[in-house]
VMD Tcl script that builds the backbone (N, CA, C; Angstrom):
set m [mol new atoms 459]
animate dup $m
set s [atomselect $m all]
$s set {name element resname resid chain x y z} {
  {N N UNK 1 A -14.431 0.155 -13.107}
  {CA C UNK 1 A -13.293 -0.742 -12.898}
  {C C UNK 1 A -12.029 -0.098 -13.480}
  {N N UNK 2 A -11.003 -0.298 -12.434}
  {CA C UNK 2 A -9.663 0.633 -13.135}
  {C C UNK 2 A -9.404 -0.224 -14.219}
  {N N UNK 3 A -8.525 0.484 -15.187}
  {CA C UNK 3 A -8.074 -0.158 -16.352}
  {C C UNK 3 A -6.318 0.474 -16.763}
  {N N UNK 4 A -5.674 -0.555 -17.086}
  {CA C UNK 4 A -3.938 -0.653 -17.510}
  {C C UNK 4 A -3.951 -0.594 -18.340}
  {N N UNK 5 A -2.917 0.413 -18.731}
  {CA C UNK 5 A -2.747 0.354 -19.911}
  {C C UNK 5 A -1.385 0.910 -20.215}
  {N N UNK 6 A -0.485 0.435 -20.783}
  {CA C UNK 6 A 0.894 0.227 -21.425}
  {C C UNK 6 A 1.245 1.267 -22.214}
  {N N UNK 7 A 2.439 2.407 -21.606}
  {CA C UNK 7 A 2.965 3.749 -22.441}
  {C C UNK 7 A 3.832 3.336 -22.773}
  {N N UNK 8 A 4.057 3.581 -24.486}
  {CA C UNK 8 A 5.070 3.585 -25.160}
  {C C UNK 8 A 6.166 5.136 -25.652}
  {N N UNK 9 A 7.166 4.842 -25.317}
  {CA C UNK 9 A 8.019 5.947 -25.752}
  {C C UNK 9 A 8.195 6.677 -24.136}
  {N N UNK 10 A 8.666 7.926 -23.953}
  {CA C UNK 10 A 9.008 8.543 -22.770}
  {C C UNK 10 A 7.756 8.793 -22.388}
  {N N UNK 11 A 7.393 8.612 -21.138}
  {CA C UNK 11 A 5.743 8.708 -20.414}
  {C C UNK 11 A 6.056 10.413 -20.326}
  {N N UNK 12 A 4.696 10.699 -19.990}
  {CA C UNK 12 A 4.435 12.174 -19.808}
  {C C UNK 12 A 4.478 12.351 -18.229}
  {N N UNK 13 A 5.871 12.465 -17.596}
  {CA C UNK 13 A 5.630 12.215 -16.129}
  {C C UNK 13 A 5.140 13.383 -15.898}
  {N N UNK 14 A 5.225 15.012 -16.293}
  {CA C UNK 14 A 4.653 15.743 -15.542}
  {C C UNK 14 A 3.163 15.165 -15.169}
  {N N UNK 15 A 2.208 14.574 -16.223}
  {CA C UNK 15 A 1.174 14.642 -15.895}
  {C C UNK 15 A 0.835 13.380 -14.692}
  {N N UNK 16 A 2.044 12.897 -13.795}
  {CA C UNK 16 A 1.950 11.814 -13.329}
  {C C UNK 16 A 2.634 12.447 -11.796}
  {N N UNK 17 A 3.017 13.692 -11.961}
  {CA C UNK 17 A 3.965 14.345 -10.601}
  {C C UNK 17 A 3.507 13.811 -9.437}
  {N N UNK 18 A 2.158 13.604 -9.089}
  {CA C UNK 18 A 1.821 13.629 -8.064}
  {C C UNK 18 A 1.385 12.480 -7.587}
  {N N UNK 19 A 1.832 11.272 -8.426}
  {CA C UNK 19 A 2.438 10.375 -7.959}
  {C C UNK 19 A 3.384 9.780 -7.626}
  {N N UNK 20 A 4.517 10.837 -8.088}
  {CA C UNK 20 A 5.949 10.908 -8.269}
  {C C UNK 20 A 6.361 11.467 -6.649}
  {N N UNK 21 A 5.591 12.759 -6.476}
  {CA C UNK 21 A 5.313 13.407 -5.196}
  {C C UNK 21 A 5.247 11.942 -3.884}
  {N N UNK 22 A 4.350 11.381 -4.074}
  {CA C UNK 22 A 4.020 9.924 -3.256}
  {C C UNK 22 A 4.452 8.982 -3.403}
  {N N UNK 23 A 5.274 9.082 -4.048}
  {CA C UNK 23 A 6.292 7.555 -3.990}
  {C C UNK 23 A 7.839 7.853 -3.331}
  {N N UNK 24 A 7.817 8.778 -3.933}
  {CA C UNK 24 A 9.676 9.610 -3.027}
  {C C UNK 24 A 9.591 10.790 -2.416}
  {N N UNK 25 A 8.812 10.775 -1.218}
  {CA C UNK 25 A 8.442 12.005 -0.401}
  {C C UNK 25 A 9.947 13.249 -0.091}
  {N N UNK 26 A 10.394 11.950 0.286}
  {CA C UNK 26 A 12.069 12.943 0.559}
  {C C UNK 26 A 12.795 12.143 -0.048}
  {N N UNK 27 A 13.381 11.575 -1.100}
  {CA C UNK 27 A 14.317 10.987 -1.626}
  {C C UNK 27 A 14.884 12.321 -2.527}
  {N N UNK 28 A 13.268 12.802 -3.196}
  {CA C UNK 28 A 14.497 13.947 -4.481}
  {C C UNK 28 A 14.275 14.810 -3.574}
  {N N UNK 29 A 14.654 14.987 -2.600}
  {CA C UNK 29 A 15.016 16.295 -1.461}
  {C C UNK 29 A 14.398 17.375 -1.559}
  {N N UNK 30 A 15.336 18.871 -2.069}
  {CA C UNK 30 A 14.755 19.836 -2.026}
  {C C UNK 30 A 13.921 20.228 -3.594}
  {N N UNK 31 A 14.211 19.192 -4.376}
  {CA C UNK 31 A 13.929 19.433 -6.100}
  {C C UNK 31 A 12.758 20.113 -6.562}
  {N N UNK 32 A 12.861 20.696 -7.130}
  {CA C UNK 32 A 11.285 21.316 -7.815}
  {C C UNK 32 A 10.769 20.270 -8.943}
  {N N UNK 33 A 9.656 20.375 -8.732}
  {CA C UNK 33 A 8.542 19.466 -9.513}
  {C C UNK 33 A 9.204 19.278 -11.017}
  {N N UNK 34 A 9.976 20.523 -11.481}
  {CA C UNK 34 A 10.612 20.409 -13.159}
  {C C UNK 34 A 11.892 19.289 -12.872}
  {N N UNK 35 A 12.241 19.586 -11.804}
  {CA C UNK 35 A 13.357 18.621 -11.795}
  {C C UNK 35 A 13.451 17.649 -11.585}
  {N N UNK 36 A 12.040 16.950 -10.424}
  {CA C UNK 36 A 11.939 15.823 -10.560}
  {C C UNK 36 A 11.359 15.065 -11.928}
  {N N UNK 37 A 10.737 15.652 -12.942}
  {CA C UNK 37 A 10.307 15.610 -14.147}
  {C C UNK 37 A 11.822 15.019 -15.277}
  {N N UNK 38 A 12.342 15.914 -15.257}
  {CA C UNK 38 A 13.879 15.964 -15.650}
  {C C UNK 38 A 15.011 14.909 -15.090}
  {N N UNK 39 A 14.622 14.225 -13.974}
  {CA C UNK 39 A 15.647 13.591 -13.440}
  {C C UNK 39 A 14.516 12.175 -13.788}
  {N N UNK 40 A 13.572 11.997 -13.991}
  {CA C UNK 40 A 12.830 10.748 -14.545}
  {C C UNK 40 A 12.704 10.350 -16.202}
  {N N UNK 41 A 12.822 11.659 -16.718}
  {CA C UNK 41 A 13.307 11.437 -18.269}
  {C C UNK 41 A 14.367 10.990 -18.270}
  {N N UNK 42 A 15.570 11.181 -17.238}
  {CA C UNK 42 A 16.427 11.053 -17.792}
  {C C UNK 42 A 16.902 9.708 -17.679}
  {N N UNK 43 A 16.083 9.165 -16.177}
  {CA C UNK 43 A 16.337 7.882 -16.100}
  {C C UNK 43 A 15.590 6.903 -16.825}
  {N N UNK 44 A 14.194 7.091 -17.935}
  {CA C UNK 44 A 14.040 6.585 -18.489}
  {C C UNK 44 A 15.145 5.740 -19.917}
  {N N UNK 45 A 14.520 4.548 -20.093}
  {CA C UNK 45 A 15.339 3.559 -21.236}
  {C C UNK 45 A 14.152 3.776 -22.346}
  {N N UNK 46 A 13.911 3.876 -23.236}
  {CA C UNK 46 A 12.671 3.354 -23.884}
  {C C UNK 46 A 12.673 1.831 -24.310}
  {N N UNK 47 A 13.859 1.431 -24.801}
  {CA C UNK 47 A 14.715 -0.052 -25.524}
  {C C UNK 47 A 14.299 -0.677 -24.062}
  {N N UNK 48 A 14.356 -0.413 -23.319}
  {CA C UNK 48 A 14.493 -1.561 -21.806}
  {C C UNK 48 A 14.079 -1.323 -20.998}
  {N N UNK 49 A 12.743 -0.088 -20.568}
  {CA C UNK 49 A 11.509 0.076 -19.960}
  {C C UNK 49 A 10.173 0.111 -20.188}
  {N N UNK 50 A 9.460 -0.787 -19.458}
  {CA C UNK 50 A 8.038 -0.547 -19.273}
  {C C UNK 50 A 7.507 -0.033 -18.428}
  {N N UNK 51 A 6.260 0.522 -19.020}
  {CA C UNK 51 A 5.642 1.545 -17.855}
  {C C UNK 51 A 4.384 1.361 -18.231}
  {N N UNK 52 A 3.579 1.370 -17.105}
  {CA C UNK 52 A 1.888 1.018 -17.218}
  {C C UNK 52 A 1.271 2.005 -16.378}
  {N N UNK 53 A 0.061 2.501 -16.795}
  {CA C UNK 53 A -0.767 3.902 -15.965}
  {C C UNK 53 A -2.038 3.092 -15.738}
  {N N UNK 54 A -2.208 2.956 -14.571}
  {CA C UNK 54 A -3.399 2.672 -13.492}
  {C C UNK 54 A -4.517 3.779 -13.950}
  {N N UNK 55 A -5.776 3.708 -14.870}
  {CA C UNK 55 A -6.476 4.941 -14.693}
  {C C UNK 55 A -7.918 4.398 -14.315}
  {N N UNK 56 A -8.298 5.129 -13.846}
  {CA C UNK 56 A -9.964 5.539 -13.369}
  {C C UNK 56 A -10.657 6.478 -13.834}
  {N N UNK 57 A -12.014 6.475 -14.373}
  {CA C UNK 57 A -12.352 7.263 -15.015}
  {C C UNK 57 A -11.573 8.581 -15.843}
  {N N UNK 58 A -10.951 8.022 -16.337}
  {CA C UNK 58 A -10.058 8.725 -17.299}
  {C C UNK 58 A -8.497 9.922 -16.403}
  {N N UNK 59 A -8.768 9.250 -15.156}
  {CA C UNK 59 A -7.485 9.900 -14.247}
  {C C UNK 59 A -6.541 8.757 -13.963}
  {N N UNK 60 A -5.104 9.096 -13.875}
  {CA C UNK 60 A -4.245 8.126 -13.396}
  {C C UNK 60 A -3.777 8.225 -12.246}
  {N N UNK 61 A -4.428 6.586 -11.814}
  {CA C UNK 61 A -4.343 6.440 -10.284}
  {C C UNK 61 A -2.840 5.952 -9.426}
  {N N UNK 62 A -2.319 5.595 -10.639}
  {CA C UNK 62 A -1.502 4.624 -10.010}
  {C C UNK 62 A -0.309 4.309 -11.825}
  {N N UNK 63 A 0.544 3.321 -11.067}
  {CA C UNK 63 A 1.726 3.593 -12.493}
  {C C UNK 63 A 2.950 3.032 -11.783}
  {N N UNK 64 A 3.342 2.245 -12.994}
  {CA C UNK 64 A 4.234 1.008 -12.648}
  {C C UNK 64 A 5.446 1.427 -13.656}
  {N N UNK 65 A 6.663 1.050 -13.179}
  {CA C UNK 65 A 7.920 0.814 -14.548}
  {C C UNK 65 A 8.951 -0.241 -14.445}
  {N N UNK 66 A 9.078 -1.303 -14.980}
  {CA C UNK 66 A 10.596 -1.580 -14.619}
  {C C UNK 66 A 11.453 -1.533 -16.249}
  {N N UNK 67 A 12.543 -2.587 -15.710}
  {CA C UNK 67 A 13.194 -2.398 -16.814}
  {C C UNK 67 A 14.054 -4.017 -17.100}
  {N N UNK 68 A 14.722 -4.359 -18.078}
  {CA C UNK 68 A 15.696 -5.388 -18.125}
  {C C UNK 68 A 16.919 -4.625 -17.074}
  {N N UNK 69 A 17.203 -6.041 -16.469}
  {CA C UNK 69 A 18.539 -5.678 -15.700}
  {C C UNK 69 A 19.343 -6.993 -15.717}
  {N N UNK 70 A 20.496 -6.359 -15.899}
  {CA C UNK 70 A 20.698 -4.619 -15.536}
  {C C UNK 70 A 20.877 -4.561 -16.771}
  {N N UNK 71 A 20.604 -2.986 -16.581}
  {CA C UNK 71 A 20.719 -2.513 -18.174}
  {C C UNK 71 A 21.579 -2.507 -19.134}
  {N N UNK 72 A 22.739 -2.818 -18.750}
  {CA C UNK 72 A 23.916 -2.466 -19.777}
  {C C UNK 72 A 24.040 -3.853 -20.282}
  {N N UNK 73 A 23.278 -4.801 -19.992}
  {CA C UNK 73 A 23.658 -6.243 -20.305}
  {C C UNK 73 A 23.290 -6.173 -22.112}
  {N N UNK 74 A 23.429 -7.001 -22.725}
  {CA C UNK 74 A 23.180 -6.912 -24.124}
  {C C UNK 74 A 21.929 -8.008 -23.956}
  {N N UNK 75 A 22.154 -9.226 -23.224}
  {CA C UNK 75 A 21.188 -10.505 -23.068}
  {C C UNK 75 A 20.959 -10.652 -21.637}
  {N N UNK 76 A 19.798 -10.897 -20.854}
  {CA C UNK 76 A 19.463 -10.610 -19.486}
  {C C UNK 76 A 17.953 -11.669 -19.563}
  {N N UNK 77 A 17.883 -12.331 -18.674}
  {CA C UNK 77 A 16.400 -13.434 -18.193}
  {C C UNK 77 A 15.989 -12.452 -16.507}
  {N N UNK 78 A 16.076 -10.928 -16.404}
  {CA C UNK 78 A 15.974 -10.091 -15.101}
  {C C UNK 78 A 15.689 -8.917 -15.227}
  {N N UNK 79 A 14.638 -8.287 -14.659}
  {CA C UNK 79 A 13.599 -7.324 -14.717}
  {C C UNK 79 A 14.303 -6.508 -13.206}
  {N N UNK 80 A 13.869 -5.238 -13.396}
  {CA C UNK 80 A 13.843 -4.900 -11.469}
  {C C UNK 80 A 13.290 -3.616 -11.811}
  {N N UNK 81 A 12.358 -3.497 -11.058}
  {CA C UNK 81 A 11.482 -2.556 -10.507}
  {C C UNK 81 A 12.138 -0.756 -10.487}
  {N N UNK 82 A 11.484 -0.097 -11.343}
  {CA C UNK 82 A 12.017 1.137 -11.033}
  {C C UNK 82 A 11.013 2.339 -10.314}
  {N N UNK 83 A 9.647 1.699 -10.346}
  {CA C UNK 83 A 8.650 2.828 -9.920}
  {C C UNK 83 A 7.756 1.996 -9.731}
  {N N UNK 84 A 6.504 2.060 -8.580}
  {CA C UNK 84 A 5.303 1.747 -8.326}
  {C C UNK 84 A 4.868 2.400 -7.452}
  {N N UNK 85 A 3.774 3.062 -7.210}
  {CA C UNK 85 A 3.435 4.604 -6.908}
  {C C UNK 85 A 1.513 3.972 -7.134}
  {N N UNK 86 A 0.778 4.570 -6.404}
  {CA C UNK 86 A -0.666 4.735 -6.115}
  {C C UNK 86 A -0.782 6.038 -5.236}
  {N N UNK 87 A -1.981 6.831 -5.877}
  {CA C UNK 87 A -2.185 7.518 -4.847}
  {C C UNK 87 A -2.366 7.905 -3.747}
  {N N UNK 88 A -1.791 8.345 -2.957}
  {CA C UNK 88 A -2.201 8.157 -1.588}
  {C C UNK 88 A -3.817 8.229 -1.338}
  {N N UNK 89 A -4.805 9.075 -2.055}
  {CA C UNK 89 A -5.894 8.558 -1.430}
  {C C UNK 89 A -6.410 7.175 -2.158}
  {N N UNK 90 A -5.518 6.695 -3.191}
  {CA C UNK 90 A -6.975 5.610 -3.233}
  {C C UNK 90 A -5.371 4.431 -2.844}
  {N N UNK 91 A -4.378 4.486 -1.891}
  {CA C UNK 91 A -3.724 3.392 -1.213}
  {C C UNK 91 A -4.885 2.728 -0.227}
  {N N UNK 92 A -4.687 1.399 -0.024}
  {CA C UNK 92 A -5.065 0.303 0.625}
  {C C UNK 92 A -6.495 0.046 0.184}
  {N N UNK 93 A -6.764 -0.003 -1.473}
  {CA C UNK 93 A -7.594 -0.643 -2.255}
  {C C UNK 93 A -7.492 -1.354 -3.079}
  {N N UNK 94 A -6.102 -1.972 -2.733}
  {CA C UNK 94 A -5.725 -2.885 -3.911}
  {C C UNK 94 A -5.321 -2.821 -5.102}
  {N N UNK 95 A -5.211 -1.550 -5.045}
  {CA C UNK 95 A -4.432 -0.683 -6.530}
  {C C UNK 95 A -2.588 -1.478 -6.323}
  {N N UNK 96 A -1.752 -1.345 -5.317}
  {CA C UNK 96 A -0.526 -1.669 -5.045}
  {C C UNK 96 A -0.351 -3.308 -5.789}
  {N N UNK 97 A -1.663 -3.772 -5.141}
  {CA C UNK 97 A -1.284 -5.415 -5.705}
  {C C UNK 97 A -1.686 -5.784 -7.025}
  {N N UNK 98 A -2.705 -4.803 -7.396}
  {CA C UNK 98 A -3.051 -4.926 -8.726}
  {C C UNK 98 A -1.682 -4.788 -9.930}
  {N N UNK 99 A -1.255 -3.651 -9.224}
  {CA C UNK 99 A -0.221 -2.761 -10.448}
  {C C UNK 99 A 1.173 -4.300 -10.596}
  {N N UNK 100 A 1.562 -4.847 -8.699}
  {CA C UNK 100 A 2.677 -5.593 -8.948}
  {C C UNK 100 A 1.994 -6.777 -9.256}
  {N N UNK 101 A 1.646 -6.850 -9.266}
  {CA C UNK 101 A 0.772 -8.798 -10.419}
  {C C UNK 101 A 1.271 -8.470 -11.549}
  {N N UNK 102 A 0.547 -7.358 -11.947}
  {CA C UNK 102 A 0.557 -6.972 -13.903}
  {C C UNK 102 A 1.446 -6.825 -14.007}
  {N N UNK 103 A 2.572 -6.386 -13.333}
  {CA C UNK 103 A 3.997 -6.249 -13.827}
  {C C UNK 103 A 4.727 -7.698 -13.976}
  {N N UNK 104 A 4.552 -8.460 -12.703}
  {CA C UNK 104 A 5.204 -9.875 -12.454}
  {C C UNK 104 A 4.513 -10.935 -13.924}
  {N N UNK 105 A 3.123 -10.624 -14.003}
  {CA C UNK 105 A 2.535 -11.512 -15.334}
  {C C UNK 105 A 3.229 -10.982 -16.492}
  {N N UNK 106 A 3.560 -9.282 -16.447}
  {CA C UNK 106 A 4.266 -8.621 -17.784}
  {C C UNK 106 A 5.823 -9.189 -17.515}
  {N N UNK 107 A 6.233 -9.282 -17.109}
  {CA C UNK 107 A 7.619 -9.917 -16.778}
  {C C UNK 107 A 7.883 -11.874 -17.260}
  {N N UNK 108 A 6.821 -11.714 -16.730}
  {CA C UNK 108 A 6.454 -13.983 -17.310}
  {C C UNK 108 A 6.546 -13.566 -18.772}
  {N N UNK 109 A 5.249 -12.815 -19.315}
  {CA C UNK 109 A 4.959 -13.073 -20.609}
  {C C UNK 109 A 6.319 -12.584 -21.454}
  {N N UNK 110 A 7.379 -11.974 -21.061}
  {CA C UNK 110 A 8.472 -11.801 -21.996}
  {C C UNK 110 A 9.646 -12.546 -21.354}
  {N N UNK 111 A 9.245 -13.855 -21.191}
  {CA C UNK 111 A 10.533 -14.720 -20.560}
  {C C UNK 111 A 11.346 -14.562 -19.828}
  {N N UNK 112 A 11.131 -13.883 -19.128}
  {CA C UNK 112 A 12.012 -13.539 -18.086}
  {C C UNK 112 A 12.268 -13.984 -16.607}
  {N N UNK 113 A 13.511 -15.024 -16.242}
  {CA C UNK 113 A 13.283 -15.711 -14.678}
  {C C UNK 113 A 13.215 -15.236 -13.668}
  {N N UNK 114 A 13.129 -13.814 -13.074}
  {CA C UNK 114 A 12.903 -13.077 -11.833}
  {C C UNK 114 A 13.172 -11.801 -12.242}
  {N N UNK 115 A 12.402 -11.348 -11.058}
  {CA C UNK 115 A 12.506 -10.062 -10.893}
  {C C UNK 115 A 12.865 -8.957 -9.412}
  {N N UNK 116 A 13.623 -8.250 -10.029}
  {CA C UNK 116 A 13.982 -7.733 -8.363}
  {C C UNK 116 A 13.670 -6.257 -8.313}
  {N N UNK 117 A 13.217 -5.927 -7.262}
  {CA C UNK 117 A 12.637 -4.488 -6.632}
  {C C UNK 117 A 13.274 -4.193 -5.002}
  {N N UNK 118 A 13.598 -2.740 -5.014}
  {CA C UNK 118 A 14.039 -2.269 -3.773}
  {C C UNK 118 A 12.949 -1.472 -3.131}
  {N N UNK 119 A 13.108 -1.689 -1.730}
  {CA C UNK 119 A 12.490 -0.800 -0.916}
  {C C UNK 119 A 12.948 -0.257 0.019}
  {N N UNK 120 A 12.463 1.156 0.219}
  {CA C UNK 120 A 13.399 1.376 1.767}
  {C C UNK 120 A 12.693 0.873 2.820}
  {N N UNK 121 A 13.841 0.633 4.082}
  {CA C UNK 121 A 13.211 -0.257 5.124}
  {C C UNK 121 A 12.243 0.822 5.889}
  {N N UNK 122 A 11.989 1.874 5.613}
  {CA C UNK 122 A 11.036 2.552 6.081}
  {C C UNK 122 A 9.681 2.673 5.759}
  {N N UNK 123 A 9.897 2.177 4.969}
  {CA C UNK 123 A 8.149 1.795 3.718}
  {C C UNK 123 A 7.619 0.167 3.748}
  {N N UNK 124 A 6.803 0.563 4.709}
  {CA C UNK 124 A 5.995 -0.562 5.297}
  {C C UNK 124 A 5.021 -1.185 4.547}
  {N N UNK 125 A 4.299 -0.179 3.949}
  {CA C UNK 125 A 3.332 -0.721 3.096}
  {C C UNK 125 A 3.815 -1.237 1.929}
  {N N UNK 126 A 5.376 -0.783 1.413}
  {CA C UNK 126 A 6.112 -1.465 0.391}
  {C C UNK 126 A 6.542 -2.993 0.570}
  {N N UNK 127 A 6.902 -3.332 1.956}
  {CA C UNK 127 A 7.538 -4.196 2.625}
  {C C UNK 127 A 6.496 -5.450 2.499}
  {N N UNK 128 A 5.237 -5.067 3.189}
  {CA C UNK 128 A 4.305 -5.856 2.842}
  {C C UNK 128 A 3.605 -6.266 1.992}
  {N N UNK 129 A 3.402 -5.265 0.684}
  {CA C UNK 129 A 3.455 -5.846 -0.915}
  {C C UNK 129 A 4.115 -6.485 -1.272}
  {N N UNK 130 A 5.350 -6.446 -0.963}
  {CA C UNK 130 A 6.501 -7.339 -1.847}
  {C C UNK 130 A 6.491 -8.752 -0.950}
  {N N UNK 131 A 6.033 -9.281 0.343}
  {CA C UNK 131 A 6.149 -10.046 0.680}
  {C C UNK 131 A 4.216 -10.973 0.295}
  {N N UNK 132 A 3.446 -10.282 0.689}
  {CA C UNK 132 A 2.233 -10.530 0.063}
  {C C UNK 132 A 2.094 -10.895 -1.929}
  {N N UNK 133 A 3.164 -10.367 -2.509}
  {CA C UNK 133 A 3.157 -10.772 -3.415}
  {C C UNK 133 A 4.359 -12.623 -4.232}
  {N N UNK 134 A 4.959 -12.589 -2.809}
  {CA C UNK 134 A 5.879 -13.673 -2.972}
  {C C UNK 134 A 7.212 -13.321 -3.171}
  {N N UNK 135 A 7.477 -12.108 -3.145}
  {CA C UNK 135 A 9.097 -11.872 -2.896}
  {C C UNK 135 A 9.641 -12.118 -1.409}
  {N N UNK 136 A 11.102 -12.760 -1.957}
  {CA C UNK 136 A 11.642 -12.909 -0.968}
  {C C UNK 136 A 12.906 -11.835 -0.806}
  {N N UNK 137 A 13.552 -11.454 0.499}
  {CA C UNK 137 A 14.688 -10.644 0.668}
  {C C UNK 137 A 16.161 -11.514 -0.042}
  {N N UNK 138 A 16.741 -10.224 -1.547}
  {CA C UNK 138 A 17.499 -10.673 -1.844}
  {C C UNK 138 A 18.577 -10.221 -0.907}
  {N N UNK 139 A 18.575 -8.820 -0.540}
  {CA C UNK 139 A 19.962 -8.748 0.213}
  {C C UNK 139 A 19.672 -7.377 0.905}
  {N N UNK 140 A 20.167 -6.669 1.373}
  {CA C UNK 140 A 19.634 -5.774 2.516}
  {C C UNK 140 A 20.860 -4.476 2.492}
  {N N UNK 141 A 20.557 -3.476 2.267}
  {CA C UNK 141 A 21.733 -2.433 2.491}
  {C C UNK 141 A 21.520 -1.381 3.370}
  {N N UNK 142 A 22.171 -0.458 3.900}
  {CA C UNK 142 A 21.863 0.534 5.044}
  {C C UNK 142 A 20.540 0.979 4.904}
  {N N UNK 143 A 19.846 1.203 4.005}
  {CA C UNK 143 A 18.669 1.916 3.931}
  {C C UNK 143 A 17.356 1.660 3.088}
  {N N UNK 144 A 17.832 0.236 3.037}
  {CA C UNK 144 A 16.896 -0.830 1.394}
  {C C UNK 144 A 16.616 -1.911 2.002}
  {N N UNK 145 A 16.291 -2.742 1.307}
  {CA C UNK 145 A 15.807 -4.039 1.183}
  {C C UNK 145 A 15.779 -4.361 -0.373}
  {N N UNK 146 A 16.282 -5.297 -0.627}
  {CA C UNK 146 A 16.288 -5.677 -2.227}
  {C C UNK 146 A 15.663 -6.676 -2.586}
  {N N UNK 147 A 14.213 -7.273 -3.197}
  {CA C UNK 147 A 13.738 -8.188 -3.115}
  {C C UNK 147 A 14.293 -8.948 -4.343}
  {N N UNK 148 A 13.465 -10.291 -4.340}
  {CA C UNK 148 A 13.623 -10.956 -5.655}
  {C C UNK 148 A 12.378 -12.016 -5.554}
  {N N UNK 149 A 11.936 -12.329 -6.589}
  {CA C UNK 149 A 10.825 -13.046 -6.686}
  {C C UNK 149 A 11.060 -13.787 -8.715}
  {N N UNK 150 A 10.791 -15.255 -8.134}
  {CA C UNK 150 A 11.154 -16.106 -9.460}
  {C C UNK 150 A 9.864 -16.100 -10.045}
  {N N UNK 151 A 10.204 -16.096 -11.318}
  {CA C UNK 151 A 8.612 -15.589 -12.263}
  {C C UNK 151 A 8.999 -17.218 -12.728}
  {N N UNK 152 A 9.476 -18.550 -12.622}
  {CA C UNK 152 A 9.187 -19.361 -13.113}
  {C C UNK 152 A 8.519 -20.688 -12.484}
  {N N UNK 153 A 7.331 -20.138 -12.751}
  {CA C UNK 153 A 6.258 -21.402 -11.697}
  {C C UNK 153 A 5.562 -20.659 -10.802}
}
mol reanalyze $m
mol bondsrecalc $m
mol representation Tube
mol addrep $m
């Protein structure tokens, strides 16, 4: 049975690349693996991100992050999604819905009234998690979809 479990401090994304690889196929363009490494440290918060590693027999399958938003707020009741990623071979086993529950229950348990996550409108299987999980479309931009889903009730 997979098991979650909660990284504290800057995650070790190299050892996570290749889920990094499968979640933004072409977003970091031409980047080398150090740089996509480098451009995820950098967007890490430690003060105002969580991050959880999906593992299976001692491999990580899968791996979640969000954060308070927005960030620069000092006081915030709003979470939004910065990463959720499964491997492509073990996608459409329920790893996707597993990871966004635990986040939406990790989001309840620190008081917080919603949460919002983007997707591009090209990511279908994203589209249908976020609606299978009870998000609704907050607002829509050339190349996104912005959900939102109320964690109260």
């Amino acid at each position: 049975m997979p098991d979650l479990k909660e990284i504290h401090g800057i995650p070790d994304y190299g050892s996570i690349i290749e889920l990094i690889n499968a979640e933004w196929p072409a977003e970091f363009g031409d980047k080398t693996d150090m740089e996509k490494i480098a451009d995820m440290n950098e967007s890490h918060n430690t003060e105002k991100d969580c991050v959880k590693y999906l593992y299976e027999n001692n491999v990580v399958i899968g791996f979640y992050r969000y954060s308070l938003w927005p960030r620069d707020a000092r006081e915030t009741d709003a979470a939004h999604t910065y990463d959720i990623a499964v491997l492509p071979s073990r996608q459409q086993q329920g790893f996707g819905m597993m990871l966004m529950t635990d986040m939406i229950e990790s989001c309840r348990s620190q008081g917080l009234s919603r949460l919002l996550s983007r997707t591009f409108k090209n990511n279908t299987a994203s589209i249908a998690l976020h609606k299978k999980c009870g998000f609704h479309e907050h607002m829509t931009t050339e190349d996104s979809i912005v959900w939102e889903i109320s964690l109260n009730g």
